[in-house]
N, C-alpha and C positions, 0 to 999 in steps of 0.2 A: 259586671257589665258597666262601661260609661255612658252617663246620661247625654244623653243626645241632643245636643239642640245645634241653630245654627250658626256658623260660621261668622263672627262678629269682626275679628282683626284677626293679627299676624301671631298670638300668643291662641286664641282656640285652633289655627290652621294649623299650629306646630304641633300643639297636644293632639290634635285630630290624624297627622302623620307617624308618630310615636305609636299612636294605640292600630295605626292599621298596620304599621306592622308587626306588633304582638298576636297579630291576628290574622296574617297574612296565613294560607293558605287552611284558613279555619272548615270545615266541613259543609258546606251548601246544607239551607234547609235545618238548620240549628241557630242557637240563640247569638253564638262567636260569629256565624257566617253571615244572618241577616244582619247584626251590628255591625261587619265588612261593609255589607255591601249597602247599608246607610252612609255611613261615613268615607266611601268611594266616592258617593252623588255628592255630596253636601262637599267633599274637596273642589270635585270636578267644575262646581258649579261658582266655587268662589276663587277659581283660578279663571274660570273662562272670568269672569266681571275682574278681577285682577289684574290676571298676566296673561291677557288678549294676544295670540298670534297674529301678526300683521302677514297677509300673503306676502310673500316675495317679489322682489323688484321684476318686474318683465323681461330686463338683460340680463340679471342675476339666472333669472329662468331658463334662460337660452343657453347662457355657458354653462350652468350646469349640466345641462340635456347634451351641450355638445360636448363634454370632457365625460360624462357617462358610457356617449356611443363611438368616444374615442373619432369625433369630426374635425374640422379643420375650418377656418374660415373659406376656405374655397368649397368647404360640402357645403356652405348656406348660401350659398349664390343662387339654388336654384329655388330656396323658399324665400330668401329677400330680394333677389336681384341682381344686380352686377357686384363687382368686388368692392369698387366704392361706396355702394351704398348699405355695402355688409358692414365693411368699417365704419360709416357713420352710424349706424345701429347700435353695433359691439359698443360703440365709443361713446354714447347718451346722445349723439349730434341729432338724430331724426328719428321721431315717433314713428313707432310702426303701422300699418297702412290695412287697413281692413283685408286686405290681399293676401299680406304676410302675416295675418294672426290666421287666421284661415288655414294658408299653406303650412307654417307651424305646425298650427293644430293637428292635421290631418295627417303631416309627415313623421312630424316628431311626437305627438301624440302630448304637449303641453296643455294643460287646460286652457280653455282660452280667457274665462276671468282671471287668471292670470296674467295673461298676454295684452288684456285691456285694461289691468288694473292702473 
């Protein structure tokens, strides 16, 4: 068994990722499984303070959602507006408007901290 402590730099994280996978699919409820499932948390916790996921850009969000449901800029006309001001949206030109995070949200089912990040 490895001694456990925590995650200091980028040489314990490595050693920390090596031994879980020697130990990857160890038996719950045993000495291999509880050492997993230490060494899961103590990764988890020095990647979140690490390598923080930034949300996604709000257009980034959009065009995703719309090449997902297979949409078209003319299908967001009816959640932002007219067709100009679909294209300045798509394009960074104008912030989106508490109307269209809302519609978004509801239609296309986007979270909306995302939509207002």
């Amino acid at each position: 068994m490895m001694e456990i402590r925590p995650i200091k730099n980028e040489t314990d994280y490595y050693d920390s990722l090596r031994r879980i996978e020697e130990l990857w699919g160890a038996k719950k409820d045993t000495q291999q499984g509880d050492e997993l499932d230490l060494l899961v948390t103590l990764v988890e916790s020095y990647e979140m303070k690490h390598y923080p996921i930034s949300p996604p850009d709000p257009v980034d969000a959009i065009k995703f959602r719309m090449e997902q449901m297979g949409m078209t800029r003319a299908d967001m006309v009816k959640y932002l507006g007219s067709q100009s001001r679909v294209s300045e949206v798509l394009n960074g030109k104008r912030k989106l408007t508490l109307g269209m995070v809302k519609a978004l949200y509801k239609g296309l089912k986007i979270p909306a901290e995302i939509l207002l990040a």
